[in-house]
N, C-alpha and C positions, 0 to 999 in steps of 0.2 A: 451389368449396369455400372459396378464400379471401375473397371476397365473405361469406361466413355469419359472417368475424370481426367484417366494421365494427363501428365504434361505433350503426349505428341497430339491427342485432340483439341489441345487448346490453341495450341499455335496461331500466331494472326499476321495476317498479310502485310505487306509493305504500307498500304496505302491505311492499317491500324491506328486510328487517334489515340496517342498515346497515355496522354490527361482523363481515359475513360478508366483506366485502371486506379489511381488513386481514390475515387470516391469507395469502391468496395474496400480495400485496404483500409480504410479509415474507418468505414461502418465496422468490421470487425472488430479493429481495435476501442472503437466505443463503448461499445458491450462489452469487451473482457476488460476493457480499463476502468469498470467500474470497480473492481475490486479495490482501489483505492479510495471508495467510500465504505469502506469498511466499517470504519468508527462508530459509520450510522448504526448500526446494528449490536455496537456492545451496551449500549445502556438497555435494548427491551433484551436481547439475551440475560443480560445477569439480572432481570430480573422477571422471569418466565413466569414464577410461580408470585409472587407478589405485585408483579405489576407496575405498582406508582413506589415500592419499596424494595429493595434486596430483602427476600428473605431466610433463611437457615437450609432449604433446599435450592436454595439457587443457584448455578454459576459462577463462582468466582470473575473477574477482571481477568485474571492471570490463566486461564483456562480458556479462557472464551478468545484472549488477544491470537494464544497460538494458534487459532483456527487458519487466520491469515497468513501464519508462517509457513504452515504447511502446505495451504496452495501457492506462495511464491517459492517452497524446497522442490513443488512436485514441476513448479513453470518450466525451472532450471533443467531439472532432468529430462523433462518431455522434449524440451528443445534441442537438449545434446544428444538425444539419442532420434527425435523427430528432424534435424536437421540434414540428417545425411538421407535419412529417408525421402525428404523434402527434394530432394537435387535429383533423384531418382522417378520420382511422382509426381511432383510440380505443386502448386500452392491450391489447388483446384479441389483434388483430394483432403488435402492434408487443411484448409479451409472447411470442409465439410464434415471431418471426424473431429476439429476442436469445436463443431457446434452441438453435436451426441455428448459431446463430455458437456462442455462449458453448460448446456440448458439442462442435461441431467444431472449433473453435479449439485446444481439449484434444488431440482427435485426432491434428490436421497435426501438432501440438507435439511427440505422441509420439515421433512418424515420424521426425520433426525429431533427437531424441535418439537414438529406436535408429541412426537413420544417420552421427549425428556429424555433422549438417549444422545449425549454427546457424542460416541464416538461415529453415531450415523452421520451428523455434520463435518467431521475431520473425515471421514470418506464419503461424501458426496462434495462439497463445498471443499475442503481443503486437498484430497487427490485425484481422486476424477475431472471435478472444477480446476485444479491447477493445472493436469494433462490440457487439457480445452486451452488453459493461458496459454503455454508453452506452444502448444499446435499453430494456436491463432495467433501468437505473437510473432513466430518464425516467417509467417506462410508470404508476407509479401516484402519480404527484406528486401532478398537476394534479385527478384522480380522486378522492384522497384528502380533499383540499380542497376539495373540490366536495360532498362527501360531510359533510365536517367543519368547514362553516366558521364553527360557534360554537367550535373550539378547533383553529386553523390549526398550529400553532407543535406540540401535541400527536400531529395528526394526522398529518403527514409524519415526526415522532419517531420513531411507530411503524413506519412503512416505513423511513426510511433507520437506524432502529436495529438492523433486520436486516440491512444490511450491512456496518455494523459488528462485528455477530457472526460474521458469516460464519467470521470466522476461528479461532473461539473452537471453534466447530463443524468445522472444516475441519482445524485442528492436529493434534488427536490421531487424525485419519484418514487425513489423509499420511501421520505420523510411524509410524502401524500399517503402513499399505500399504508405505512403502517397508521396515522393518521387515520386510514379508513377503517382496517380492519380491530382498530382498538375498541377495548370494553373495559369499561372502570369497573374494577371488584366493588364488592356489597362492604357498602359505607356503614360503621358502626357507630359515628359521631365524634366531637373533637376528643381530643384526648385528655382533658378534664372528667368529661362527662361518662368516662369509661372504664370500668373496673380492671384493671391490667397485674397482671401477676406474671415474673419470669422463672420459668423452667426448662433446668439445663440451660441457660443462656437464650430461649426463644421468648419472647413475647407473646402471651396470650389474653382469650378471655373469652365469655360466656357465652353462648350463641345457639340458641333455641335450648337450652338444658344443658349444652356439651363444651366443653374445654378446646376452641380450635386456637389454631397461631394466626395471629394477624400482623399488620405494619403500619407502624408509625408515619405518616406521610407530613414533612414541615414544609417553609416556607422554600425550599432547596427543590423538595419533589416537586409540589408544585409548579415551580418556576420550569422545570425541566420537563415537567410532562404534556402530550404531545395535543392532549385534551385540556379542556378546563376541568381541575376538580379543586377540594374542599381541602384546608389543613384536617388532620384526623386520625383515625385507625380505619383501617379495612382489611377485610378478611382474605386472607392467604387463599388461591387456587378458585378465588371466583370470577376472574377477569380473564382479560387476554392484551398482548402485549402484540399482537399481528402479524409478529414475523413469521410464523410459518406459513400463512397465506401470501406472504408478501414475496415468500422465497418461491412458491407455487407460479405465480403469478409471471415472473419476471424471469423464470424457470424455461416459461414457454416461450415470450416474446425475445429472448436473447435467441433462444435456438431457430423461430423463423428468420430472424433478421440477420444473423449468421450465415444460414443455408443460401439464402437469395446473392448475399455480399460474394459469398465463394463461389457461383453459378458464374458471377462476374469476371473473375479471374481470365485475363491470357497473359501469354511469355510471348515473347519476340523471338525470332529465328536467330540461329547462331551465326554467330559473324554481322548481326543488324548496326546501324549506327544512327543516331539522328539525321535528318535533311541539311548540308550545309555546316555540319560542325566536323572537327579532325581533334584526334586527341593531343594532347599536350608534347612536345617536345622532350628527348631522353631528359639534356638538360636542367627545362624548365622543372619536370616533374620529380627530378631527385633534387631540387633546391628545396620542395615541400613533402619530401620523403615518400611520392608518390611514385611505384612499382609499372612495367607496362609486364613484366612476369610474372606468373602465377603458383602459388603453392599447392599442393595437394592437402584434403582435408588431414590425413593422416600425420602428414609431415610437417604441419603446424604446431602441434603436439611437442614437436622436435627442437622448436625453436624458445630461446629464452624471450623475444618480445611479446608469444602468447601469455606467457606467465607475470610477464611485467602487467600487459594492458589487464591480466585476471585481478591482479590488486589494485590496479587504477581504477577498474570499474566495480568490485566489490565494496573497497571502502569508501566511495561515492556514495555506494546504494547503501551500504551499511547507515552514513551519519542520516539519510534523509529516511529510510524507509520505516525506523520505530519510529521517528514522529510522525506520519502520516499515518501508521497504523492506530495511534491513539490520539490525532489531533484534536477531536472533538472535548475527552475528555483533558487533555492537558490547557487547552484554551479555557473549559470551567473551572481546573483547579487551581490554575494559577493567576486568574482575574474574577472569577466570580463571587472569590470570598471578599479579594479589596475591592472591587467594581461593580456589584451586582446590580445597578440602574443600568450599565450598560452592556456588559455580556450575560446575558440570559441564554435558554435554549435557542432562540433564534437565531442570537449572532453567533453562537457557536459555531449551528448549523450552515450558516454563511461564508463562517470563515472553513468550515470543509469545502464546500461550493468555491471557494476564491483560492484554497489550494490547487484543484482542480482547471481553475481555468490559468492561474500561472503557472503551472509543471509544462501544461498541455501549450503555452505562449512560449516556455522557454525551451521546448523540443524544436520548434521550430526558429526561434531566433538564432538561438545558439547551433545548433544544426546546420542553420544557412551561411551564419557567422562563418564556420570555420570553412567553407568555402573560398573564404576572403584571408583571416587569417592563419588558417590552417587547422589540423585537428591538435596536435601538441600546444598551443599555445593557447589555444580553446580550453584544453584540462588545467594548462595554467592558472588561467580566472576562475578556474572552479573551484580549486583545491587555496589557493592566494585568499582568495577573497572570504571564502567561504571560512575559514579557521575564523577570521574575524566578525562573523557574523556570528557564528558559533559563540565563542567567547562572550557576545556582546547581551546572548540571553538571559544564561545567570544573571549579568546583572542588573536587567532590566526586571525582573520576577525578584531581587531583592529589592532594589530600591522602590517597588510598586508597594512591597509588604511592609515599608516605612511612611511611605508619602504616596498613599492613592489616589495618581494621578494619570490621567487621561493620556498623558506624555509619556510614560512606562510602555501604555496598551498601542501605541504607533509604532514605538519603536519596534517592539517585537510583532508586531504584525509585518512591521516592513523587512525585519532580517528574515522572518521565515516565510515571505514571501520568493524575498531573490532568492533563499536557500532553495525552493522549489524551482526554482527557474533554472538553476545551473543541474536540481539534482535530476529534473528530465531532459536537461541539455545533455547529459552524461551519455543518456539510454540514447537519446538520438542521434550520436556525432558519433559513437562507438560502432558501427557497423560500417560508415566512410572509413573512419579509421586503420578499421581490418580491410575493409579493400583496398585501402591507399598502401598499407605493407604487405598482405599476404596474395593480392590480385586477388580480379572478379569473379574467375569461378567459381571458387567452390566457397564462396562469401556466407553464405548463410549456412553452407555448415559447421564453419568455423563459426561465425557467430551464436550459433546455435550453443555449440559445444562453450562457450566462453560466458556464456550465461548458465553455466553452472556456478557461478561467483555472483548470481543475483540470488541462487536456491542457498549459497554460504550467507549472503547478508539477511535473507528471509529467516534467518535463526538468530546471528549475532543482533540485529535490531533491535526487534523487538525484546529479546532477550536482555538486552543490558538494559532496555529503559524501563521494562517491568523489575527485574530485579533491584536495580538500582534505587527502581523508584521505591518496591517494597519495603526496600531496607530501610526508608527515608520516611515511611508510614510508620513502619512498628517503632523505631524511636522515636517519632514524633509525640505517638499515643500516648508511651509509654512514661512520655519527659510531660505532658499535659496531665496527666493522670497523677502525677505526683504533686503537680501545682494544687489542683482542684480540692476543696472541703470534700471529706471522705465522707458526710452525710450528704452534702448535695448530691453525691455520686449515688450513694444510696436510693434516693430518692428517684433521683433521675430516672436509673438504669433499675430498680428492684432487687440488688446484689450489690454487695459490697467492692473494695477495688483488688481484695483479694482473689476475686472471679474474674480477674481483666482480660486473661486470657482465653477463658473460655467465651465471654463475652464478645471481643473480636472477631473471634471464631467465627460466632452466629450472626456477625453484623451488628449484632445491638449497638458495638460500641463505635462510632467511628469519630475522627477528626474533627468534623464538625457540630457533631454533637457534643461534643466534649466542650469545646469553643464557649456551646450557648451557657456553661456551669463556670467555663475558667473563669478569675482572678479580673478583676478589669487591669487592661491595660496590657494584657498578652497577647503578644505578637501571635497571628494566623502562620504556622506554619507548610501549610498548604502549597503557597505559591513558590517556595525554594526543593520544592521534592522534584525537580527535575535537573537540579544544578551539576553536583556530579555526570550524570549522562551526557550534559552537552558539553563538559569538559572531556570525556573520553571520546567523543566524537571527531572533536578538533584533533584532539591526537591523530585517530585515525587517517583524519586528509592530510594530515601531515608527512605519513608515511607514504602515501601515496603520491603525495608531490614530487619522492622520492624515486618513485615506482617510475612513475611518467620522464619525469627526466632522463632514467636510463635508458629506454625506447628509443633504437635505431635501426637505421634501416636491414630487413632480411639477408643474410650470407648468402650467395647465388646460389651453394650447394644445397640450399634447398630449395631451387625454384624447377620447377617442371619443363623440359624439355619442351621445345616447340611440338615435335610430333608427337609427345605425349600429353600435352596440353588438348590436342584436337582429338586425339581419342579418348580422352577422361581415363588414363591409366593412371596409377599408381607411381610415382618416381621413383625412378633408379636411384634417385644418389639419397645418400644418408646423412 
């Protein structure tokens, strides 16, 4: 049965409409490109057991972000070791086993949640789920191109454009799903009205004769929950937060719609060409560093421009992928304290959804772009522009926490809007790229193997913007806590501010709650906790402007012999 996928049954004839292959290629990458609604799912994660609050058995933020890291570390690997396999099998197969992963992956994940066992989610959802990305992200690069290669830069647009929408499509299907499957815990009443006493740093009280932990829910939960409820206490582990049905759910519909996409798949015969078009002239094509010889995947490796374009597109993916991994919550932290009429859960939720549809705009803008003006001059406007978008956040998140104003929340809406636009322009234009220097054949498994620099930014990302940001919480706290009346603190919390740390510990204490007791007239420092991160961001495209610049065209001693080129051998030269 699995023999009937290779690539020599798929083959299609001369008279093969070639424009029927991109719709599968795109439903693929719709479904795995959800992953960049990610977000959606860390506010009911870190709070499984409390629901409308964090409670003392919950998830951290900083636990729950790396789930994503580790399916974009497992995308990188699946693809570099899935991509040679790919050129051997064809996208037909290699479509069909990222749908086994990609829909089971959902699954364990579920399991993962309803059990309260995190690391079942880091291996269903983070490597199983990531194998699936990588599978399904590789499977119609090199096809495409092969398909398309009077407009290379266009044609991979329209496949990795779908998975930057993925999310755009995926947001308000979570946001429903969890939505459905949600249950408000057993409401105890406001928090006046309710005898509260803290131990060990939890919040408790009285409930039928016995001592359970409940959660404070203010006007913040509220606003952010996905139901209507009550300000108040309610009882720890009597609700439900939906994500494990929601993971169930979407578990199966990825892996039918997958299955059908890859049944779609054909390759064109070797040596095919479009009706009416010839390729470009030696000349014309080495004016825009375009190759008519081919590398072998092996001897890629060999070459310093593989290593050049590995930093060009890692620290790409690097500046852009922590903030999409935590967009939702950086958009409430850093407008919802100064702006709370207008970013609420909704607009947050929106503005993940308008990530989604400009990433997924600018794979294909910029993709097509560089058809016109090349792919180096393309990374130019990415890395140029982008430093000063960069730059341009801090200060818009400070001046908002002086004067909240309406003009703050534009501004940064619209830098990390275009930053989305250039940062899946990157994913899109990089696979022309490699074929314009390393030639057609063995494209996707070169590219394959080069997207092990999206499994290095799947770590550094999110990595520097949780730590960073952590580091940017505990002094916060720490500096509000010293302002605040040490009895209001008392009062507040049931523990003095000598317990501060165990108190954060449990959640009891956090930033905002701290706020409701500070000092009038003290600045929220909320909205500047991501300032550093997007200064080391800019550094990064920095270095990479660096990276790209150096990029020239391949030494012939590593191009493939003509008659080695038609046999898919190995090259002699070194």
């Amino acid at each position: 049965m699995f023999d009937k996928l290779k690539k020599e049954h798929i083959v299609a004839g001369d008279d093969f409409n070639r424009w029927k292959v991109p719709p599968a290629s795109i439903a693929i990458h719709l479904c795995i490109g959800s992953v960049y609604a990610w977000s959606i799912f860390n506010p009911p994660l870190i709070k499984e057991f409390g629901v409308v609050s964090a409670s003392s058995g919950d998830w951290g933020l900083q636990s729950v972000v790396w789930i994503f890291s580790v399916a974009i570390v497992f995308l990188g690997l699946a693809a570099a070791f899935g991509g040679k396999w790919l050129e051997e099998v064809g996208p037909r197969m290699v479509g069909v086993v990222a749908a086994f992963c990609w829909g089971g992956g959902f699954i364990i994940g579920g399991l993962g949640i309803m059990t309260h066992q995190l690391w079942l989610v880091y291996l269903g959802y983070g490597a199983l789920g990531g194998c699936g990305l990588g599978l399904g992200y590789v499977s119609p690069v090199s096809t495409l191109i092969r398909w398309f290669p009077d407009r290379r830069g266009m044609a991979t647009g329209m496949a990795i454009m779908g998975f930057g929408g993925g999310a755009m499509i995926a947001t308000p299907i979570k946001e429903g799903l969890l939505s459905a499957f949600y249950k408000v815990p057993e409401y105890l009443g406001p928090e006046s009205a309710v005898n509260l006493v803290t131990e060990g740093g939890k919040r408790m009280a009285e409930v039928g004769g016995q001592m359970v932990e409940v959660v404070v829910a203010g006007a913040a939960q509220v606003a952010s929950a996905p139901v209507p409820i009550e300000e108040g206490v309610y009882v720890v582990g009597t609700g439900n937060t939906g994500a494990a049905a929601t993971f169930f759910t979407l578990g199966v519909a990825y892996f039918i719609v997958m299955v059908i996409a890859a049944f779609s798949y054909r390759v064109p015969r070797e040596g095919w060409l479009p009706a009416g078009w010839t390729p470009p002239t030696a000349d014309a094509a080495s004016k825009r560093m375009i190759t008519h010889a081919n590398v072998h995947i092996d001897q890629a490796l060999k070459t310093p421009q593989f290593y050049l374009l590995w930093i060009v597109l890692c620290f790409n993916v690097t500046a852009g992928i922590g903030v999409i991994g935590v967009a939702k919550t950086m958009m409430t932290e850093i407008f919802g304290t100064t702006l709370p009429l207008v970013v609420n859960s909704a607009f947050a939720a929106t503005y993940v959804f308008m990530i989604s549809v400009f990433n997924m705009c600018g794979r294909f803008f910029w993709a097509s772009m560089s058809d016109y003006i090349g792919r180096k001059n393309t990374y130019y406007c990415f890395f140029i522009l982008g430093i000063a978008l960069y730059l341009s956040i801090p200060f818009a998140a400070e001046q908002v926490s002086i004067n909240p104003a309406v003009t703050w929340l534009v501004m940064f809406y619209a830098a990390t809007m275009i930053i989305f636009t250039m940062y899946g322009g990157g994913f899109a234009t990089i696979p022309a790229y490699l074929a314009d220097i390393f030639g057609t054949k063995y494209v996707g498994g070169i590219h394959g193997r080069l997207l092990t620099a999206w499994s290095t930014a799947g770590v550094l990302g999110p990595l520097a913007i949780t730590q960073l940001r952590q580091a940017s919480v505990t002094s916060s706290i720490k500096d509000l806590a010293s302002k605040v009346d040490p009895a209001a603190f008392q009062e507040k919390f049931g523990a003095g501010i000598a317990q501060l740390d165990q108190l954060v510990a449990a959640k009891t204490v956090t930033i905002g709650r701290l706020m409701e007791i500070a000092p009038a007239g003290t600045v929220d420092p909320t909205s500047s906790l991501y300032n550093t991160t997007m200064y080391a961001m800019a550094a990064l495209l920095a270095i990479a402007l660096v990276a790209n610049k150096l990029v020239s065209p391949i030494h012939e001693k590593h191009h493939m012999e003509t008659q080695q080129a038609g046999a898919s051998e190995a090259p002699s030269k070194a």
